[in-house]
C-alpha positions in Angstrom: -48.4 20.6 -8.6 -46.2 18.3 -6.2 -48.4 16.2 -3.4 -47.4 17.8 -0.1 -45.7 14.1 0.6 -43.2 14.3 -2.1 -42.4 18.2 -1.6 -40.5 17.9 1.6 -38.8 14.5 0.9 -37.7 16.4 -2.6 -36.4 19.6 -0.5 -34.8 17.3 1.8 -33.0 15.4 -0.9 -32.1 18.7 -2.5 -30.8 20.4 0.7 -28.6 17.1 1.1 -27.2 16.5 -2.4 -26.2 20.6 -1.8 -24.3 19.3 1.6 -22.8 16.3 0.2 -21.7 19.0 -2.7 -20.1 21.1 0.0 -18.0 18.5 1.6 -15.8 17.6 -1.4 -15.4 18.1 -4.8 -14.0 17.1 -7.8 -12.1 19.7 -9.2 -9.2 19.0 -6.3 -9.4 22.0 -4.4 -10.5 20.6 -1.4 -9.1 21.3 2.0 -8.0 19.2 5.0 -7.5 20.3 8.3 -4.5 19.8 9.7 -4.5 17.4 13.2 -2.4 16.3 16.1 0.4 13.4 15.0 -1.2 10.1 15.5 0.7 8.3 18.1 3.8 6.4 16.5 5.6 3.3 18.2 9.3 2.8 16.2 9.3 -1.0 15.6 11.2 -2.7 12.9 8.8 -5.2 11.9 9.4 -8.5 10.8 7.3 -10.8 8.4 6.2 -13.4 10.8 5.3 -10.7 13.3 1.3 -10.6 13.0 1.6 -7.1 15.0 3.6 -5.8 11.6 0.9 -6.5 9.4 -2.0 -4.2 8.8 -5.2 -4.2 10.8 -7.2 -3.0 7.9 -8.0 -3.4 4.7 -4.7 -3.9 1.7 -3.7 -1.3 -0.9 -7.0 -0.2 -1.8 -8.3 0.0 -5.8 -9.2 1.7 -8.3 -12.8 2.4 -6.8 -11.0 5.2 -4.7 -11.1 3.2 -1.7 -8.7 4.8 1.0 -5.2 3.0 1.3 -4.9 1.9 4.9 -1.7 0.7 6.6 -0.3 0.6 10.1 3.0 1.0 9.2 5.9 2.5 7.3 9.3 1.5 6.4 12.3 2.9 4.5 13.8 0.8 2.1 15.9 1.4 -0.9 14.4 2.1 -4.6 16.9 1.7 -7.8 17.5 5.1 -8.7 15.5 6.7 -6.0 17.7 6.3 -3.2 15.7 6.3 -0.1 11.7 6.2 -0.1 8.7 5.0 2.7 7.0 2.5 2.2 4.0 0.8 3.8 3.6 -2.2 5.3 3.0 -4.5 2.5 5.7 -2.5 0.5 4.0 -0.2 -1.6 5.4 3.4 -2.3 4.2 6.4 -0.5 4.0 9.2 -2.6 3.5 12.6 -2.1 1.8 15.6 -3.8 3.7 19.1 -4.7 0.2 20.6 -4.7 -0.7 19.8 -0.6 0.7 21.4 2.1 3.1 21.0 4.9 2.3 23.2 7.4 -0.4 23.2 8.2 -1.0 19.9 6.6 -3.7 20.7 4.3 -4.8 18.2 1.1 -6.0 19.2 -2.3 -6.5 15.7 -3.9 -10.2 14.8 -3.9 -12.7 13.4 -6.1 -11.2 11.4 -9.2 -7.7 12.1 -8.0 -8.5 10.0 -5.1 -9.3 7.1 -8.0 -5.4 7.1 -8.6 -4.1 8.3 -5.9 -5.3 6.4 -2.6 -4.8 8.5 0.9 -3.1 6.5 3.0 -5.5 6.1 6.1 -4.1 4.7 9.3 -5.2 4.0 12.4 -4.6 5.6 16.0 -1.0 4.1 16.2 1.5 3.1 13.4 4.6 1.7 13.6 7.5 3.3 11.9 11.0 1.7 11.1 13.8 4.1 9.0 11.4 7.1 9.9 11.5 9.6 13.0 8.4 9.3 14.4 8.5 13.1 15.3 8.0 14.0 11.4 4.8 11.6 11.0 1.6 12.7 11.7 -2.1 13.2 10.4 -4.9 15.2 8.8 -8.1 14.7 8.8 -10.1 13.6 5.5 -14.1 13.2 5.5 -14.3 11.6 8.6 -10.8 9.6 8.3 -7.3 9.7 9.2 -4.9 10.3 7.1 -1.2 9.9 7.4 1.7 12.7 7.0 5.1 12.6 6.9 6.7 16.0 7.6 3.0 17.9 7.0 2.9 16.2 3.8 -0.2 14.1 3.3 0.3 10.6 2.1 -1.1 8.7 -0.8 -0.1 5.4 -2.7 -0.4 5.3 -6.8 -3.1 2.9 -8.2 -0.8 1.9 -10.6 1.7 0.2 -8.0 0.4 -3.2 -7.5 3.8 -5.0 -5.9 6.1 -4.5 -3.3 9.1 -2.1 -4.4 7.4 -0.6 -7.4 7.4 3.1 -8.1 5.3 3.7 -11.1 4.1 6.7 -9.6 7.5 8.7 -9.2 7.2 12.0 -11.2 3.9 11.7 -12.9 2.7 14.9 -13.8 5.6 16.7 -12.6 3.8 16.6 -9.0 3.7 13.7 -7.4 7.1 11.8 -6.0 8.0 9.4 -3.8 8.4 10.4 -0.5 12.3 9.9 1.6 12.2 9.2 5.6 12.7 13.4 6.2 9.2 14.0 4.5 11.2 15.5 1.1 10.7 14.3 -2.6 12.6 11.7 -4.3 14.2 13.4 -7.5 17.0 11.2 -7.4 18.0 9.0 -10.9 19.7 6.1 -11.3 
């Protein structure tokens, strides 16, 4: 028999492992709901500008740690053409399985170990990108950042500037070009 202390601290810890369970999962078929576009100032920062750099933390890890960034750039990949970047410039990627519209996310649990959602804050600075076509969704309690509907992430296995290690892996993620589209371009 359980002492009447230990039964309702054991149903309470039950009832929120269950609720914790509900929130996300690991099987990636979690949902996102779609939110207003964050406010976007068009800036073309430049590296000795303290404003450019990010207010948060850097690329994130492999612990699953949100990426966080308060900016994106376009720059120029070999044999991708035209990709975003963040601030720090690190590849944006996005996922064929998410959606657009509404912006809705399906990469949870150990995807999120690889792929880090790019979180932002309530402004970011864009350079090479209409501002129009960025935006947001929410994800457990955070922000993250979309580009044409398309939520963002950055690959774990990018750890400089101008790398794109995570272009085609799987056959479903890419790097993403200033209209929001994947990069299938070659060199």
């Amino acid at each position: 028999m359980i002492p009447r202390r230990i039964g309702p601290s054991l149903a309470l810890g039950l009832a929120s492992a269950f609720l914790l369970g509900a929130c996300g999962s690991s099987n990636g078929s979690a949902t996102g709901n779609a939110a207003p576009a964050a406010p976007v100032t068009s800036a073309t920062p430049a590296a000795s500008d303290p404003a450019a750099a990010t207010t948060a933390a850097g690329a994130g890890d492999a612990s699953g740690q949100p990426a966080t960034t308060a900016a994106v750039l376009t720059r120029s990949a070999q044999g991708l053409g035209s990709i975003v970047t963040d601030d720090k410039g690190l590849t944006l990627y996005r996922h064929d399985k998410d959606q657009p519209n509404p912006s809705k996310w399906t990469c949870s649990g150990t995807c999120t170990k690889t792929w880090l959602p790019v979180i932002v804050p309530e402004s970011v600075q864009a350079s090479g990108v209409e501002k129009s076509l960025l935006g947001t969704v929410h994800r457990n309690g955070r922000t993250q950042l979309t580009l044409a509907g398309w939520p963002l992430y950055r690959y774990v296995g990018d750890t400089a500037a101008g790398q794109t290690n995570g272009q085609g892996k799987d056959q479903e993620w890419y790097a993403v070009t200033p209209s929001g589209q994947k990069s299938t371009a070659t060199g």
